[in-house]
C-alpha positions in Angstrom: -35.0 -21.9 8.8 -35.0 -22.5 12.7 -36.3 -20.1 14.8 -33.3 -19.3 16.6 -31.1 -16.1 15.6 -27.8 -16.9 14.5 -24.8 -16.7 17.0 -21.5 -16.4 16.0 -20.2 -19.1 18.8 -21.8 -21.5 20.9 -21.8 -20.4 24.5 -19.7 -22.6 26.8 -22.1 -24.7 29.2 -22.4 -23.7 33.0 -18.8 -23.8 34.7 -17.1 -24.6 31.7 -13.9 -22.1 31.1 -13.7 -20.0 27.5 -11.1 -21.4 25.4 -7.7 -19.5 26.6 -7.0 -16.5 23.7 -3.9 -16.8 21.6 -0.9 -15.0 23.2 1.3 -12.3 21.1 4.5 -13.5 19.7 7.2 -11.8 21.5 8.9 -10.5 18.2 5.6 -9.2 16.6 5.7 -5.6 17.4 9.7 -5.2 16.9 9.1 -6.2 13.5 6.2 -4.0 12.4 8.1 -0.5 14.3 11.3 -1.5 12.1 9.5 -2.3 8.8 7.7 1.4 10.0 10.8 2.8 10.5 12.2 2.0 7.6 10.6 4.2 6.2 12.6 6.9 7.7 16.1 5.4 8.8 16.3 2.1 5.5 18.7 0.8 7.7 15.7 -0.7 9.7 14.1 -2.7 7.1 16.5 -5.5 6.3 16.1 -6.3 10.1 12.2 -6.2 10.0 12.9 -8.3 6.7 15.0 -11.0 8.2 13.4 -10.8 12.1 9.8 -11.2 10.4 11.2 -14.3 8.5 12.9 -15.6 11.1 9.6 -15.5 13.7 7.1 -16.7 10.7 9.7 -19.7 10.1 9.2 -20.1 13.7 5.7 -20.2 14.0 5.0 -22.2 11.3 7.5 -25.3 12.7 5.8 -24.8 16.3 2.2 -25.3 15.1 1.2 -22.2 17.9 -1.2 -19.5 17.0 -0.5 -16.4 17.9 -2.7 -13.0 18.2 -0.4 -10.7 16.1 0.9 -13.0 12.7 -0.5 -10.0 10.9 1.7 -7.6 12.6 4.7 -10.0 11.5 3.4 -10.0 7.9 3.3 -6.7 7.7 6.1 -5.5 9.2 8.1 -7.9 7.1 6.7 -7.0 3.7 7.3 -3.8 4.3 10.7 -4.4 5.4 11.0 -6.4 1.9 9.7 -4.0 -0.1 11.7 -0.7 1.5 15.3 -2.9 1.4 14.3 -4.3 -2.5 13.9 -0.4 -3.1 16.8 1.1 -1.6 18.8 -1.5 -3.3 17.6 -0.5 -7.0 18.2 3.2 -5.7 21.6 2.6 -4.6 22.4 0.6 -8.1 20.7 3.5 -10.3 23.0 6.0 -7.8 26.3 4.5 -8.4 25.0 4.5 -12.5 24.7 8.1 -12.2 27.6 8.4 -10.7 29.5 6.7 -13.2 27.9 8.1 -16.1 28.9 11.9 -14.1 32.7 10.6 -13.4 32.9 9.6 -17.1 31.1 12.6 -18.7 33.4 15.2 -16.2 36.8 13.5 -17.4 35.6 13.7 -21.5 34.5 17.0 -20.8 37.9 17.8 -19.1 40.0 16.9 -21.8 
């Protein structure tokens, strides 16, 4: 054990600049308000779903880090998982509507 406390980082030398922070990705935040907003208006979330891959598919050729990824993942998971939802939701609606259409005609008859 030394006799120094730990420290996170090593401080830069005299004159020496701070590594620059990574920026935001200019997409970042339009993807996590649409995957958010999907949950209101589902129409959103197969754009947060197909934006989010889009900028991820981008970052990952570029090699660039950038401060809000997690925003990106997030909003486009949640995009994937509100679209993969209303899709089951609109197959089990046109099933009920079905089964209704057919069960109104044999009752008809």
């Amino acid at each position: 054990m030394s006799d120094q406390p730990f420290q996170p980082y090593q401080p830069q030398p005299y004159g020496q600049p701070y590594p620059a922070l990574p920026q935001p990705h200019p997409q970042g935040t339009t993807v996590l308000v649409l995957g958010i907003l999907g949950f209101v208006v589902t129409l959103c979330a197969p754009f947060a779903w197909y934006i989010g891959s889009k900028a991820l598919t981008e970052i990952q050729t570029s090699g660039v880090r950038y401060s809000n990824e997690d925003q990106i993942r997030v909003g486009r998971l949640l995009g994937m998982i509100i679209t993969i939802l209303a899709v089951i939701g609109l197959v089990f609606g046109v099933i009920f509507l079905i089964i209704a259409v057919i069960a109104a005609i044999t009752a008809s008859r």
